[in-house]
Every structure is written in structure tokens, then in C-alpha cells.
C-alpha positions, 0 to 999 in steps of 0.5 A, a space after each residue: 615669582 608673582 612679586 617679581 613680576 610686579 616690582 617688574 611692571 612697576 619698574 616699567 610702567 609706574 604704579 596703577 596710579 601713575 598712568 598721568 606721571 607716566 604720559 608726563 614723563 614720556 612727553 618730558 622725555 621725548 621733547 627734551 630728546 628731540 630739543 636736544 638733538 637739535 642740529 646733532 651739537 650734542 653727542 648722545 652722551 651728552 643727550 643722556 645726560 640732559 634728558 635724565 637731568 631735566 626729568 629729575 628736575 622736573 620731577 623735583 619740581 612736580 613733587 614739590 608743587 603737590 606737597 604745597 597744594 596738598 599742605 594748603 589744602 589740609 591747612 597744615 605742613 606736610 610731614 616728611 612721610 607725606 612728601 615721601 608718598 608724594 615722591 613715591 606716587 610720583 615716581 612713574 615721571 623718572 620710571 618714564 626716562 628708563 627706556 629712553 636713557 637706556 637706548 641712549 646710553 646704548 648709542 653713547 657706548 657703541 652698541 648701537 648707532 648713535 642717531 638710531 638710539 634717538 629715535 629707539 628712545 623716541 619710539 621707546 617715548 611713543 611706546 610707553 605713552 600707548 601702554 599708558 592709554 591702554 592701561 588707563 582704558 584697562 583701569 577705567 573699564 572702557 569698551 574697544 572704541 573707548 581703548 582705542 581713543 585712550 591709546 590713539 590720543 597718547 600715541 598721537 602725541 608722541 607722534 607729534 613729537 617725533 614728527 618735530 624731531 623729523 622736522 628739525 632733522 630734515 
């Protein structure tokens, strides 16, 4: 039960190390949403489809670009094992998008309204970013006014974010 348990959590909310993957990926997550929501030209399929797109690519982009720093910083190619561990270190980013797609992907088939399913996906976004202040200030050991600046600054960015999409639907 105990393995369950964290295979769960690291589903959810990425490895120990991936507090920083995990605040990039909600951020790429939530602005491609509201970027893409812009002016309702696509259906929430379609926003599903995007989103999930641009933080795979993104996440390509992100794992190639730590291998070719780590291979010039250890002056050699990377090996397939390391690039692998990269991936697998970096894994939050997509872990990120789960939430999100998933109440997007509800709205496209129905379950629930389509705009209401953008905005579960942003508050799902603003959610994961105040779990991955609190986790950083769990990990860092930090008193109740240092967690409360961890998660405040992650949810306050989350928050611009949906105040933009506010904007652009209004």
C-alpha cells in the first residue's frame, strides 16, 4: 500500500526533486489555456489537444537543453542512461498538464461544461503551484511565515495568470 501510495504522489505531484518542473509545468500549462482560450476560436478539445502538445514539446526542449549543459559541463556526450534520467528527473513538467488535460478532456466529452472545465484546469494550475510551494517549504524546512511565502508567491502566479484569462474573457 505504502509503494502505492507514493507511485500516487509522484504521479501527482512529480518526484522530491521536481518541485521546479512541477511550477514550470503548471505555468506552461495555464498560459497555454488561457492563450488558447482566447476569444473561445477553439473548442475544448481542441485546447486539450494544444495544451498537451505544447508541454511535450516544451518538455523535449527542456530535457534536451539539461543534457547539453550537463555534457559540457562533464566535457563529454551524454550517454543514453543519462539523457533517460534527465527525462525521468524531469518529468513533473508533463505530470504538471495531468490535472488540467484531464478537466479539459472532461468538458470536451460533456461531463461537464465546456468553459467551466477551463477554469477547473486553471484552478487545478493555481492548486498544483500551492502544493509545490508547500512541498519546497516542507523539504527546506522552513518555519510558518517562510511556508507561507513559498505558497503565497506560487499562488500568486498562478493567479496572474487567471486574472489574464478573466481579462481576455471579459
Amino acid at each position: 500500500m505504502g509503494s502505492n501510495r507514493q507511485v500516487l504522489r509522484t504521479m501527482l505531484l512529480g518526484s522530491r526533486w521536481g518541485i521546479a518542473g512541477g511550477v514550470y509545468g503548471a505555468i506552461v500549462v495555464m498560459g497555454t489555456i488561457t492563450a488558447g482560450s482566447a476569444g473561445r476560436t477553439r473548442s475544448v478539445w481542441e485546447l486539450a489537444v494544444v495544451t498537451t502538445a505544447t508541454v511535450a514539446v516544451l518538455w523535449l526542449a527542456h530535457v534536451y537543453a539539461h543534457s547539453l549543459g550537463e555534457s559540457l559541463e562533464e566535457g563529454r556526450t551524454v550517454t543514453r542512461r543519462e539523457l533517460a534520467d534527465v527525462a525521468r528527473r524531469e518529468s513533473s513538467i508533463l505530470l504538471a498538464a495531468a490535472g488540467p488535460v484531464l478537466a479539459l478532456i472532461l468538458g470536451a466529452v460533456d461531463v461537464i461544461e465546456e468553459a467551466t472545465a477551463v477554469w477547473v484546469a486553471l484552478g487545478i494550475g493555481v492548486a498544483t503551484l500551492g502544493a509545490q510551494g508547500l512541498r519546497y517549504a516542507q523539504r527546506e524546512r522552513m518555519g510558518r511565515a517562510g511556508t507561507l511565502v513559498a505558497v503565497s508567491v506560487n499562488v500568486a502566479l498562478g493567479l496572474v495568470i487567471v486574472a489574464l484569462k478573466a481579462l481576455v474573457t471579459h
